[in-house]
C-alpha positions as CSV (number, residue, x, y, z in Angstrom):
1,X,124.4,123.4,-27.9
2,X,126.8,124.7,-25.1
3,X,125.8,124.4,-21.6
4,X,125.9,127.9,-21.2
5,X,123.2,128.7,-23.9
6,X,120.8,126.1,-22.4
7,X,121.6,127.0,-18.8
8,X,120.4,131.0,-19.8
9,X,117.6,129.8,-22.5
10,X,116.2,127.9,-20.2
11,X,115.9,130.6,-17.2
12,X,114.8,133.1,-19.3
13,X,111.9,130.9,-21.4
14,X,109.9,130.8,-17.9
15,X,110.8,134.2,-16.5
16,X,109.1,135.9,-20.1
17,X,106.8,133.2,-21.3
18,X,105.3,132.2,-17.8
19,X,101.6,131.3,-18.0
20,X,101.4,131.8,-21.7
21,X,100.7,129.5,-24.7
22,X,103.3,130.3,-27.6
23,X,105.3,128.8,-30.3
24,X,109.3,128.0,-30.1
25,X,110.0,130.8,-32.3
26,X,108.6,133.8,-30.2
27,X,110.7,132.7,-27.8
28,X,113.6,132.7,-30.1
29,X,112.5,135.7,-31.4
30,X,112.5,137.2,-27.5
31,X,115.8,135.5,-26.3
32,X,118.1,137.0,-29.7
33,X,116.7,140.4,-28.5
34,X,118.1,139.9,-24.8
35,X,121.2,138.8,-26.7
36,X,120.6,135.1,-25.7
37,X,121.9,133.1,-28.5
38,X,123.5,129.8,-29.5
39,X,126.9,129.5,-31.5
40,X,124.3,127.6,-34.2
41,X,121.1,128.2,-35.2
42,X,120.0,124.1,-35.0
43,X,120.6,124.5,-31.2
44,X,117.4,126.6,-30.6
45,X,115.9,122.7,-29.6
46,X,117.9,122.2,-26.6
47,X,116.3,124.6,-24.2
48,X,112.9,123.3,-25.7
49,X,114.6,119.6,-25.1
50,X,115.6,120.6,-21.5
51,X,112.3,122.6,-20.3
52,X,110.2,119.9,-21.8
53,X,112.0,117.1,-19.8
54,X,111.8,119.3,-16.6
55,X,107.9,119.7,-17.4
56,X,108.4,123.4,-17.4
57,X,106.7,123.3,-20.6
58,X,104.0,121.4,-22.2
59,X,103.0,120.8,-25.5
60,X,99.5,121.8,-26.3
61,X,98.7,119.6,-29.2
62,X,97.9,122.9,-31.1
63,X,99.3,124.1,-34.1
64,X,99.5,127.6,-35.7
65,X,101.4,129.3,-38.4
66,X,104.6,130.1,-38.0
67,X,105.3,134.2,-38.7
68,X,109.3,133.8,-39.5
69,X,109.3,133.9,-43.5
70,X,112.0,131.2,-43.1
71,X,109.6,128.3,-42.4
72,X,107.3,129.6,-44.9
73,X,104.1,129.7,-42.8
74,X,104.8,126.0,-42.5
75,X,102.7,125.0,-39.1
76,X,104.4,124.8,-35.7
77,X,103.5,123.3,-32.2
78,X,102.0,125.9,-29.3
79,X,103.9,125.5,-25.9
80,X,102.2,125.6,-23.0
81,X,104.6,127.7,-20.2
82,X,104.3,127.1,-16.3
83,X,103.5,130.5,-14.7
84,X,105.8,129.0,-11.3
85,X,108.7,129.6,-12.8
86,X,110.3,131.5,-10.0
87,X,110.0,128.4,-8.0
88,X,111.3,126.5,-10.2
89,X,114.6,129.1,-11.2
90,X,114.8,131.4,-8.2
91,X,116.1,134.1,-10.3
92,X,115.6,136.6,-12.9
93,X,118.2,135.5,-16.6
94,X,121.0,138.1,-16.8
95,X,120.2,140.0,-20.4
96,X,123.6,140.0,-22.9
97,X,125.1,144.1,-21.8
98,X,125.8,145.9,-24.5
């Protein structure tokens, strides 16, 4: 995944998500709307990778069902999100302008 993508993924994950408890996929779901995407779809782990190793996020040890019809309700780990994340950032992500 390109610096770039992770850099602005993982700014963004913690300004939205901050103090909630969701799956990877509503935050994809979030970041392709704000035009935040990667050149490939298999890079979607890196700014999970990252936050995780910066314990920005936590994994919960719950599961639920995914919604994307891709994974086929197959079940998918809930994220925990830190609700400091304008300590830990210091600034609002930039959305993609039209």
């Amino acid at each position: 995944a390109g610096d770039a993508f992770i850099d602005r993924a993982s700014a963004a994950i913690p300004y939205l998500f901050g103090g909630q408890t969701i799956m990877a996929e509503d935050w994809r779901e979030a970041l392709t709307a704000h035009g935040i995407v990667p050149h490939h779809s298999n890079a979607w782990g890196a700014p999970t990778n990252a936050l995780h190793k910066r314990d920005i996020i936590k994994p919960t040890d719950l599961l639920s069902k995914s919604k994307d019809v891709r994974s086929h309700g197959r079940r998918q780990p809930l994220w925990t999100v830190k609700p400091d994340h304008d300590l830990v950032f210091g600034q609002a992500p930039t959305p993609a302008q039209p």
